[in-house]
DSSP file (Angstrom, degrees, kcal/mol; ACC not computed):
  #  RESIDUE AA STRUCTURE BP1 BP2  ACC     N-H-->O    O-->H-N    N-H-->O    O-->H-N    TCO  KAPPA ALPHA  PHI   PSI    X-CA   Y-CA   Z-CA
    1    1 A X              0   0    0      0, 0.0     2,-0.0     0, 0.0     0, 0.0   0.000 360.0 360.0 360.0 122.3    9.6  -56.9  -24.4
    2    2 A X        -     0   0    0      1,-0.1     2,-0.4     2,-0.0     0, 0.0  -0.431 360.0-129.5 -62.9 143.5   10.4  -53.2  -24.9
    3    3 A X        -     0   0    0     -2,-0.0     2,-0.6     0, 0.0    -1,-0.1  -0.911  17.6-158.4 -67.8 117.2   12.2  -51.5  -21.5
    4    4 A X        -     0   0    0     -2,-0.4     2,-0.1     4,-0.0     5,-0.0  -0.936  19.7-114.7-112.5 132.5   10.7  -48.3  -20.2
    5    5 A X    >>  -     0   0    0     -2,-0.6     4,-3.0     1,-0.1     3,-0.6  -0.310  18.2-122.4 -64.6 146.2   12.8  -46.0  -17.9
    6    6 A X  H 3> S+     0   0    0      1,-0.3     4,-0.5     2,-0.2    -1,-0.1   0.665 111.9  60.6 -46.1 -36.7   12.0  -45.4  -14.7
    7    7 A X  H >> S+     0   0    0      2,-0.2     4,-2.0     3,-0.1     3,-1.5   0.941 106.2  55.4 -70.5 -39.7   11.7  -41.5  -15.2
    8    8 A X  H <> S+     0   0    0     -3,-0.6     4,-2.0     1,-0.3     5,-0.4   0.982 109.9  50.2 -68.3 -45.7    8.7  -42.4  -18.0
    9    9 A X  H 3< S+     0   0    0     -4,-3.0     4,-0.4     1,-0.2    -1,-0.3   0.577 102.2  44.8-160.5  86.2    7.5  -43.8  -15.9
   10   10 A X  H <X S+     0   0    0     -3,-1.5     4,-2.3    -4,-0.5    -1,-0.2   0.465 110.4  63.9 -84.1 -23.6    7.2  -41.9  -13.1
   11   11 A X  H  X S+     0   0    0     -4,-2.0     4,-1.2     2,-0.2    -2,-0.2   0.964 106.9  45.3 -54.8 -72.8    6.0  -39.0  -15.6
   12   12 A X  H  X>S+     0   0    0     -4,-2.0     4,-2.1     1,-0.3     5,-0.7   0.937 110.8  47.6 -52.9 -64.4    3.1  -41.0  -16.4
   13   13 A X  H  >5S+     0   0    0     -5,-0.4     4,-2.8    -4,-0.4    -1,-0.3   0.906 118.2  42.9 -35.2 -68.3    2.1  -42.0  -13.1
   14   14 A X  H  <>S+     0   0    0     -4,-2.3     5,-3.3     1,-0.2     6,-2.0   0.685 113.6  52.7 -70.8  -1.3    2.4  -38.3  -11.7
   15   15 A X  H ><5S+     0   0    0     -4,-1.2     3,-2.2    -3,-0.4    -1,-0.2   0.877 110.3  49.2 -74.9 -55.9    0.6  -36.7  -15.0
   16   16 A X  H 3<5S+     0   0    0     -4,-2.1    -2,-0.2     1,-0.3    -3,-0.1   0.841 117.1  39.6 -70.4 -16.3   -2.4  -39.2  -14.5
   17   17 A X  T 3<<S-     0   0    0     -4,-2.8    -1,-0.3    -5,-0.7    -2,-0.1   0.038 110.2-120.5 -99.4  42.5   -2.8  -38.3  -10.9
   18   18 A X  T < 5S+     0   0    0     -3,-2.2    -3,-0.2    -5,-0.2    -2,-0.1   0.757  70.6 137.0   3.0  68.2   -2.1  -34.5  -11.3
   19   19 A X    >>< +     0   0    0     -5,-3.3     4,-3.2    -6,-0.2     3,-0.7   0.725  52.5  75.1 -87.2 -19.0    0.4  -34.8   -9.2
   20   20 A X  H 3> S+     0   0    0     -6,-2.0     4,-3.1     1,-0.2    -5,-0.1   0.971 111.7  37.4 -39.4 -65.5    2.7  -32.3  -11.8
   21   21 A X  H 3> S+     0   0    0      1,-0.2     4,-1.1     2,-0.2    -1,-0.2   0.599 101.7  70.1 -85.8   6.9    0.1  -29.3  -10.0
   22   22 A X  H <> S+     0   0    0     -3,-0.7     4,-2.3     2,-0.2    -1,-0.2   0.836 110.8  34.6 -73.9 -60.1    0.2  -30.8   -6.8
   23   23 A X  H  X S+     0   0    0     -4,-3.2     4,-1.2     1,-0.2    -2,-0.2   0.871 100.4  67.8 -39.6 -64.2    3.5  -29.6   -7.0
   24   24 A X  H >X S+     0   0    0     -4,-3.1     3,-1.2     2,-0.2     4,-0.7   0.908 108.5  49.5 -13.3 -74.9    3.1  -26.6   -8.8
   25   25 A X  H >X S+     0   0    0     -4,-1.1     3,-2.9     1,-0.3     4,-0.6   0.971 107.2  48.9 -64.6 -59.7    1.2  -25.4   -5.4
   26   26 A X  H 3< S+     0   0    0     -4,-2.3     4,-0.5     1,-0.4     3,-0.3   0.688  97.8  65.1 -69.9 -16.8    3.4  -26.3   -3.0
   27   27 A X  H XX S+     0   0    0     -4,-1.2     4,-1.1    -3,-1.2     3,-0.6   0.697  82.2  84.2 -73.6  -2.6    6.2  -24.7   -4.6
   28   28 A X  H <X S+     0   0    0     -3,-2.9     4,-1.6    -4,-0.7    -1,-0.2   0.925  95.5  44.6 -10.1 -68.3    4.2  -21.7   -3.8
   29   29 A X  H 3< S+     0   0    0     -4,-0.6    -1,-0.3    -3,-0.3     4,-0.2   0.799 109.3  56.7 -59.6 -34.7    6.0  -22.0   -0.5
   30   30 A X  H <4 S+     0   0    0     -3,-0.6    -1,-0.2    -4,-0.5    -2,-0.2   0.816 111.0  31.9  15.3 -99.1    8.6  -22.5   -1.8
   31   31 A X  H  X S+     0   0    0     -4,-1.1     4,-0.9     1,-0.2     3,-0.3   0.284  90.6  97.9 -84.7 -22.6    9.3  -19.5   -4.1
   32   32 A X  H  X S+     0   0    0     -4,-1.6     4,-0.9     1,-0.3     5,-0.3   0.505  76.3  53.4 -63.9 -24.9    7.4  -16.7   -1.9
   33   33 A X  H >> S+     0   0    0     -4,-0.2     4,-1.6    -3,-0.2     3,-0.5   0.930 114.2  45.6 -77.6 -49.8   10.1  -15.0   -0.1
   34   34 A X  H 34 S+     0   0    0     -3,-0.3    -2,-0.2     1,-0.2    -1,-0.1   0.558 115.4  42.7 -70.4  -9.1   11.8  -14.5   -3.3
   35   35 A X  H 3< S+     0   0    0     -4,-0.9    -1,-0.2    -3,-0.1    -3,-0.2   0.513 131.1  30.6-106.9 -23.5    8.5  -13.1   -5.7
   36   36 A X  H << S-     0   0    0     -4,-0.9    -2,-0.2    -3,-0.5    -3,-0.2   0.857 111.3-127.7 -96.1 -52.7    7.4  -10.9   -2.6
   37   37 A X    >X  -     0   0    0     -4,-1.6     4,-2.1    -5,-0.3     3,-1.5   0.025  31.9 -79.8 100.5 163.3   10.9  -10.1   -0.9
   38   38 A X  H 3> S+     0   0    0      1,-0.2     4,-2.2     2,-0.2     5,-0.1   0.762 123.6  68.3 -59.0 -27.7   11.8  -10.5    2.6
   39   39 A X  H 34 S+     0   0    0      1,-0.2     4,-0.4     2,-0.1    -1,-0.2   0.909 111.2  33.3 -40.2 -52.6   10.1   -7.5    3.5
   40   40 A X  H X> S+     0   0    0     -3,-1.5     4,-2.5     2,-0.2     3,-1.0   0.822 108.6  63.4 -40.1 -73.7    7.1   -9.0    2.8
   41   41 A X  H 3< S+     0   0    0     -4,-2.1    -2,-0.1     1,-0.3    -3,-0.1   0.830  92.7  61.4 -32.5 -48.5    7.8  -12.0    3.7
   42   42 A X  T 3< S+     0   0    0     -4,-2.2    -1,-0.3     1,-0.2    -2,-0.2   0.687 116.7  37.8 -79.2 -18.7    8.4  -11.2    7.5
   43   43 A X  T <4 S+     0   0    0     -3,-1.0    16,-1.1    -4,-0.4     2,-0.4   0.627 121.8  31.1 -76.5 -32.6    4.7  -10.0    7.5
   44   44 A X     <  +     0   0    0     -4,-2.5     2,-0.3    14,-0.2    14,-0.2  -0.948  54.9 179.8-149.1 141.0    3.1  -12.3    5.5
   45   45 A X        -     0   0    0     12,-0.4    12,-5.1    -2,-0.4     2,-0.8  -0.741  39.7-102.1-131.7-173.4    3.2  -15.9    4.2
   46   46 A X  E     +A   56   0A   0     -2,-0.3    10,-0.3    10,-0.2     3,-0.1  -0.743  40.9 174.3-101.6 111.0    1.2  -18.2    2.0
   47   47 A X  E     -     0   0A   0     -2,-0.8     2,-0.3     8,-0.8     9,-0.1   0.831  59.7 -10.6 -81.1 -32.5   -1.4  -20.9    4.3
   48   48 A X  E     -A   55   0A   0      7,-1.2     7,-0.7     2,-0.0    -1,-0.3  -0.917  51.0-149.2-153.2 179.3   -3.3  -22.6    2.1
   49   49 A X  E     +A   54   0A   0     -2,-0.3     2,-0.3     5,-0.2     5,-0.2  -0.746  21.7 163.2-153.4 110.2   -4.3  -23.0   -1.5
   50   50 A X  E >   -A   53   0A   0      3,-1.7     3,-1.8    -2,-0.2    -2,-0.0  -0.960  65.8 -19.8-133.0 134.5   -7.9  -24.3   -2.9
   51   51 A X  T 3  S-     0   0    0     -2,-0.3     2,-1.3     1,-0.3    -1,-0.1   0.903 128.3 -39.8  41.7  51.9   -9.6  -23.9   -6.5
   52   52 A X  T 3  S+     0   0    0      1,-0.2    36,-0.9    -3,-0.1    37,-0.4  -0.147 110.7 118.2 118.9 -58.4   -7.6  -21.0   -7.6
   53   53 A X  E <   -A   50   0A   0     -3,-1.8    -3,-1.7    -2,-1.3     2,-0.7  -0.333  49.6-154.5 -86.6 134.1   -7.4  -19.2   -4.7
   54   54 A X  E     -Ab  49  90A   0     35,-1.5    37,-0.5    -5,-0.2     2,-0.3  -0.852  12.0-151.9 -97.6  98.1   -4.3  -18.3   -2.8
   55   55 A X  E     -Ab  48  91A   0     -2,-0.7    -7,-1.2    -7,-0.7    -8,-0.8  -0.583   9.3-160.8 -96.2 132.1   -4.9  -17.7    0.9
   56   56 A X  E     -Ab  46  92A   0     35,-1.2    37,-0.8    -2,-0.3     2,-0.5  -0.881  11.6-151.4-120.5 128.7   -2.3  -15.2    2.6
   57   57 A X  E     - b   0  93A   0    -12,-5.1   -12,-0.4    -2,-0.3     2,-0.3  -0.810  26.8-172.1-102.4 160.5   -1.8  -15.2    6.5
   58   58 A X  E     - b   0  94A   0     35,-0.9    37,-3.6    -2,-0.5   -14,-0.2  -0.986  28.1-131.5-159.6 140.7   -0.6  -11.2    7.2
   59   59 A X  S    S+     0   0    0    -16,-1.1     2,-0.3    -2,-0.3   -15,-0.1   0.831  78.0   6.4 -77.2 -34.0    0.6   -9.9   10.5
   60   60 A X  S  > S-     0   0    0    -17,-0.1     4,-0.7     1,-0.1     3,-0.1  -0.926  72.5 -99.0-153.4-175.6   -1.7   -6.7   10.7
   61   61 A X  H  > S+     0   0    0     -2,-0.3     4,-2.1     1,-0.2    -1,-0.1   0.682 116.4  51.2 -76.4 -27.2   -4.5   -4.6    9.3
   62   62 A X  H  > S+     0   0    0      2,-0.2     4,-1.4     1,-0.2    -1,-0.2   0.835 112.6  42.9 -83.7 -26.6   -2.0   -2.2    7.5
   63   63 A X  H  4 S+     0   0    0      2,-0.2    -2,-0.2     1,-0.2    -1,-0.2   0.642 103.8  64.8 -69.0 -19.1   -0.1   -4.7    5.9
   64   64 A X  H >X S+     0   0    0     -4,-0.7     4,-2.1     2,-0.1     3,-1.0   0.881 107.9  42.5 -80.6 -56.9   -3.1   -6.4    5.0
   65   65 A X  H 3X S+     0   0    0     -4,-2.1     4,-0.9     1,-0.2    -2,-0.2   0.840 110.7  53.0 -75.5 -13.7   -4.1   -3.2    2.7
   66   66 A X  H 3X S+     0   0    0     -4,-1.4     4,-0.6     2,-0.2    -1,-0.2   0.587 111.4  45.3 -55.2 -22.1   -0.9   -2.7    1.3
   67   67 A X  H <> S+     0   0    0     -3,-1.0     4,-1.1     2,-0.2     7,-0.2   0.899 108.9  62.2 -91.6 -46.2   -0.9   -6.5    0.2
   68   68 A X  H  < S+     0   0    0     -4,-2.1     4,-0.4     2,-0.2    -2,-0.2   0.802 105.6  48.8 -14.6 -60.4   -4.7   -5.7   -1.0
   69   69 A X  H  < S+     0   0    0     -4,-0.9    -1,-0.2     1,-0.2     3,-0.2   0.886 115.7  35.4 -58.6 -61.8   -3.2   -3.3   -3.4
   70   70 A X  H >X S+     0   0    0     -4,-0.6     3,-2.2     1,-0.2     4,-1.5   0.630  76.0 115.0 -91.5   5.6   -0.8   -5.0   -4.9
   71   71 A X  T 3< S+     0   0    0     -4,-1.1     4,-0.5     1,-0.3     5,-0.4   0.932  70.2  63.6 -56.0 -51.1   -2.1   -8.4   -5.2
   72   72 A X  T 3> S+     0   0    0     -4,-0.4     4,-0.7     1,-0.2    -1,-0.3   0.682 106.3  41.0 -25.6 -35.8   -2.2   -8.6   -8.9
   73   73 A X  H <> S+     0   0    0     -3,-2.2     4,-2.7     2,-0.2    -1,-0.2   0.798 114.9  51.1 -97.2 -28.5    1.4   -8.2   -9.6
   74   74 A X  H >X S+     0   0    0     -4,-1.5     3,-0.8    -3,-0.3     4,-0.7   0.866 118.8  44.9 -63.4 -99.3    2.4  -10.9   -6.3
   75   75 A X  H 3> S+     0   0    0     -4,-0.5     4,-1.9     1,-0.3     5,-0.3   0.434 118.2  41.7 -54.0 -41.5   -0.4  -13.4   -8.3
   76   76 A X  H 3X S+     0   0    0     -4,-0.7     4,-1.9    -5,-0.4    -1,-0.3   0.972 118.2  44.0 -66.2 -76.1    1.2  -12.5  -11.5
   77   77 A X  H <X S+     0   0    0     -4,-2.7     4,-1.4    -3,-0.8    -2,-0.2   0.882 110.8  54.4 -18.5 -65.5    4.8  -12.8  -10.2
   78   78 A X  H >X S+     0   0    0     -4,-0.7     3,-1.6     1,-0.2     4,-1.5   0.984 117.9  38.1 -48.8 -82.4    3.9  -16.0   -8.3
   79   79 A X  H 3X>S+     0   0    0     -4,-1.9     4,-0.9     1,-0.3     5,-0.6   0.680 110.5  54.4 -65.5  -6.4    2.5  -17.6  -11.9
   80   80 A X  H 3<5S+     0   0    0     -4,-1.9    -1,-0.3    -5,-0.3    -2,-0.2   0.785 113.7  45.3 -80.5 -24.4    5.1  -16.2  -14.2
   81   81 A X  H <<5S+     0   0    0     -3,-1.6    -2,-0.2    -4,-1.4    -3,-0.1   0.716 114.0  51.2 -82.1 -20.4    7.8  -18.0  -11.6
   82   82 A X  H  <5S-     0   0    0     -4,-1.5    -3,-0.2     2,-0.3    -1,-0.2   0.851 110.7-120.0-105.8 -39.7    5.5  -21.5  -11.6
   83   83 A X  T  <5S+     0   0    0     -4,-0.9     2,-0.2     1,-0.4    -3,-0.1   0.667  81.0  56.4 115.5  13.2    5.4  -21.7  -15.3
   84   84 A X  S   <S-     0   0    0     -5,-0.6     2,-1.7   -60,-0.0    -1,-0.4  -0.932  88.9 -95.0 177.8 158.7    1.4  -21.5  -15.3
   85   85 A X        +     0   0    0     -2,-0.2    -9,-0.1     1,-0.2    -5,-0.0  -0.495  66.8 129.4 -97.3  76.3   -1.6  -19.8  -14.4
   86   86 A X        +     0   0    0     -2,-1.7     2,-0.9     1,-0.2    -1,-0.2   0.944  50.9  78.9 -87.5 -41.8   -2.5  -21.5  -11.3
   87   87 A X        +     0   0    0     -3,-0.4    -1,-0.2   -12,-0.2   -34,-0.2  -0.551  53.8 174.9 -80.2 117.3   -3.0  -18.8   -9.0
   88   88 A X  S    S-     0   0    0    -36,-0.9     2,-0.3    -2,-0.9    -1,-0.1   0.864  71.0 -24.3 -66.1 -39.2   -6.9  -17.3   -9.9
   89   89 A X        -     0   0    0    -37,-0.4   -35,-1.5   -14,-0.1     2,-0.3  -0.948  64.6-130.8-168.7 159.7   -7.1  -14.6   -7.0
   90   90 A X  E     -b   54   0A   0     -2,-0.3   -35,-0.2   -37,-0.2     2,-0.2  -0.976  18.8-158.6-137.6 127.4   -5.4  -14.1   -3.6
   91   91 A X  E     -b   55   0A   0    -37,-0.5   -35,-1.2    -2,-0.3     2,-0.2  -0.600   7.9-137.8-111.6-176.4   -7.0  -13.4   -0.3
   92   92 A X  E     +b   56   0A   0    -37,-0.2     2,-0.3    -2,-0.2   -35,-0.1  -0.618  18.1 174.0-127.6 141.8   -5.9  -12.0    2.9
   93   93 A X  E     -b   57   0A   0    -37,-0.8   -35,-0.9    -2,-0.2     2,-0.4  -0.894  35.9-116.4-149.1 156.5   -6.8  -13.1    6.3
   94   94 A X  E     +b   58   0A   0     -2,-0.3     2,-0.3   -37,-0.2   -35,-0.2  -0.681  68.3 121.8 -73.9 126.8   -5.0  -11.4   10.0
   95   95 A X  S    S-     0   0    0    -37,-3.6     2,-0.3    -2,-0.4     3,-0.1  -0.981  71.3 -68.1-163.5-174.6   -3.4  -14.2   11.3
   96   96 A X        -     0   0    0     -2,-0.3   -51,-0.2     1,-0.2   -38,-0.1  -0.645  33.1-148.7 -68.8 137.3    0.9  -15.1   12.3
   97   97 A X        -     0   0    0     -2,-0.3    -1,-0.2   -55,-0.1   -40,-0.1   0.860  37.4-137.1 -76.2 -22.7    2.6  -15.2    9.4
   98   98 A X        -     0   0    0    -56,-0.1   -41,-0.1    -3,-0.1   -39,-0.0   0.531  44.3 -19.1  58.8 144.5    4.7  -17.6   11.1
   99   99 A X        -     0   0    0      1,-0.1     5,-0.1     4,-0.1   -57,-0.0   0.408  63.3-128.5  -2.7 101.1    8.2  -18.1   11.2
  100  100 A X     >  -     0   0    0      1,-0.1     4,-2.7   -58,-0.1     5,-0.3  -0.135  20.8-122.2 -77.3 169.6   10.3  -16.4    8.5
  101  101 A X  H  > S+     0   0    0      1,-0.2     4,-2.5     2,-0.2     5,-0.5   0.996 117.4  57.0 -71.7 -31.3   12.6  -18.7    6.7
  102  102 A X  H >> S+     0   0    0      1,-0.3     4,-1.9     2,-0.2     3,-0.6   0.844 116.0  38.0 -44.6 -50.6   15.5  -16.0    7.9
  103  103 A X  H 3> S+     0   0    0      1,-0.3     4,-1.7     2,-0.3    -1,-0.3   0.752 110.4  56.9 -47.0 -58.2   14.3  -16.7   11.7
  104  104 A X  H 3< S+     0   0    0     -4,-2.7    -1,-0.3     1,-0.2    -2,-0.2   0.706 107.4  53.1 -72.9 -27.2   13.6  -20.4   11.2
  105  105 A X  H <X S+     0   0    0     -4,-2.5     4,-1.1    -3,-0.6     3,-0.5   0.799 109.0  48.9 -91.8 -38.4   17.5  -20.7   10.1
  106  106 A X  H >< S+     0   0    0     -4,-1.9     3,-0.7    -5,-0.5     5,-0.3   0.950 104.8  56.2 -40.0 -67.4   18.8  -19.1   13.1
  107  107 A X  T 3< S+     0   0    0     -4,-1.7    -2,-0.2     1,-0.2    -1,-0.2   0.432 113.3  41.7 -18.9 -34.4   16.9  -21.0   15.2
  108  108 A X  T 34 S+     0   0    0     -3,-0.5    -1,-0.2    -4,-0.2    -2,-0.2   0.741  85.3 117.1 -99.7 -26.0   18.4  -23.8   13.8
  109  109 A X    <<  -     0   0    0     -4,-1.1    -3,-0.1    -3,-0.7    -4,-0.0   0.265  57.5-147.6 -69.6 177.0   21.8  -22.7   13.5
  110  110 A X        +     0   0    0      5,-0.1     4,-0.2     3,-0.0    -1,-0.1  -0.051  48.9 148.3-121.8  20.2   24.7  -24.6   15.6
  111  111 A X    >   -     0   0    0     -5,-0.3     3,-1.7     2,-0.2    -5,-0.0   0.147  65.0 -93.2 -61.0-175.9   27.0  -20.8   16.0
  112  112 A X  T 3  S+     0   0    0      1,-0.3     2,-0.3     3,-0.0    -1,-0.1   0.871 123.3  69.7 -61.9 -42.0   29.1  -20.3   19.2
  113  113 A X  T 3  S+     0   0    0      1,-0.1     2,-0.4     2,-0.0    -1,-0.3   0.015  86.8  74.9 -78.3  38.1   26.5  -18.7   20.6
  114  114 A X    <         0   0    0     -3,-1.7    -1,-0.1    -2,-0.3     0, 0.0  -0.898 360.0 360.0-162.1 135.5   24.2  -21.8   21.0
  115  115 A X              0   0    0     -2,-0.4    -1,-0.1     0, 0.0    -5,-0.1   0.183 360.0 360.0-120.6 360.0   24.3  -24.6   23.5
């Protein structure tokens, strides 16, 4: 009886359940402060992702046409940085962006100033 490593197969399992582009999307989150830059970032973040489309939460209406603008090179960026062309199109909706990672690491932090 032949021995198969444990990485093959874990390959195999996570090719035959497409779990490989399950991934792929979630590093979305991932990677997005660094493909937009933090400017960016602090206005808008990534909520969901279905069939192509890359759904963007954005803080206001002006940021929302600025993002508008430029979405073609952020979707382009985003899939040269996953290694594939997962994202089809990206839309906009007004919402919180929620918590930027800088903010969320602050928050966390243990400095002198926090009890």
């Amino acid at each position: 009886m032949a021995l198969t490593s444990i990485g093959s197969i874990l390959k195999k399992i996570a090719s035959e359940r497409n779990w490989e582009e399950r991934l792929r999307v979630y590093s979305v989150w991932d990677c997005w402060d660094e493909v937009v830059g933090s400017v960016i970032a602090r206005q808008a973040q990534p909520k969901s992702f279905k069939q192509g489309c890359l759904w963007v939460g954005v803080s206001d209406p002006m940021w929302m046409h600025h993002l508008q603008m430029s979405k073609e090179i952020i979707r382009d960026n985003l899939n040269t940085k996953l290694g594939s062309l997962l994202i089809k199109d990206i839309r906009f909706t007004l919402s919180a962006p929620g918590p930027h990672k800088d903010v969320a690491s602050q928050e966390n932090s243990t400095g002198p100033d926090r009890k």
